[in-house]
TIVEXSE-280541 format. One record per residue (C-alpha): residue number from 1; x, y, z. Coordinates in pm, 1 decimal, padded with zeros to 6 digits. Example, Ala and Ser with C-alpha at 12.3 -4.5 7.8 and 13.67 -1.06 7.14 Angstrom:
BEGIN
  num        xx        yy        zz
    1   01230.0  -00450.0   00780.0
    2   01367.0  -00106.0   00714.0
***
This chain:
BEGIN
  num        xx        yy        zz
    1  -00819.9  -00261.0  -00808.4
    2  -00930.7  -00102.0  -00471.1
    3  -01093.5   00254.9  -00465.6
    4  -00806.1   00358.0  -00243.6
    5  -00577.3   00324.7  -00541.5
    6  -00449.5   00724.4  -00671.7
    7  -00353.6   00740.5  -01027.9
    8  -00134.7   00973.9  -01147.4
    9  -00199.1   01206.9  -01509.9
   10   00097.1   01006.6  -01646.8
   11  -00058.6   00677.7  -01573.9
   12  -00404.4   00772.3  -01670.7
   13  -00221.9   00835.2  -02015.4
   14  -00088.2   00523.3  -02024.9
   15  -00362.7   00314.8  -01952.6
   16  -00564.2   00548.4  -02208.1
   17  -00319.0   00493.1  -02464.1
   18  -00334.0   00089.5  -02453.7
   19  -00719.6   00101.6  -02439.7
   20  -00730.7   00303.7  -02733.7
   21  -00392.9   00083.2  -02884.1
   22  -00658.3  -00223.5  -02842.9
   23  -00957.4  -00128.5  -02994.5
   24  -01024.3  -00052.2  -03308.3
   25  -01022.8   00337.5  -03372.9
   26  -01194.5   00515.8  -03649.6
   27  -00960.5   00756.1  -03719.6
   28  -01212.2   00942.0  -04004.6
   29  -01461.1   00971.0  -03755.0
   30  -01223.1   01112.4  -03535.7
   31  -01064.0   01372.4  -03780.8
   32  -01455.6   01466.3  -03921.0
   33  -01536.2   01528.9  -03537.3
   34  -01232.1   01759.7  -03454.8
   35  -01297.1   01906.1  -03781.3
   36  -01639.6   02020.0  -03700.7
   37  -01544.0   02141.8  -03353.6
   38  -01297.6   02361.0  -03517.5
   39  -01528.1   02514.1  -03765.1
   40  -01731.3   02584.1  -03457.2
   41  -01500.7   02820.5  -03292.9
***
């Protein structure tokens, strides 16, 4: 990969979406987070 490279939104998804499709995602933490943040607002 060179610095030169320009991504665009739909590949940032992409690559976002098979990092997060590879590691292993805890989805309670995630809910108990966004959870929070809404009780916030």
């Amino acid at each position: 990969m060179t610095s030169s490279e320009i991504f665009t939104p739909a590949h940032e998804e992409n690559v976002r979406f098979i990092y997060e499709a590879f590691k292993p995602i805890d989805l309670s933490d995630l809910k108990r987070r966004s959870t929070q943040d809404a009780k916030k607002s």
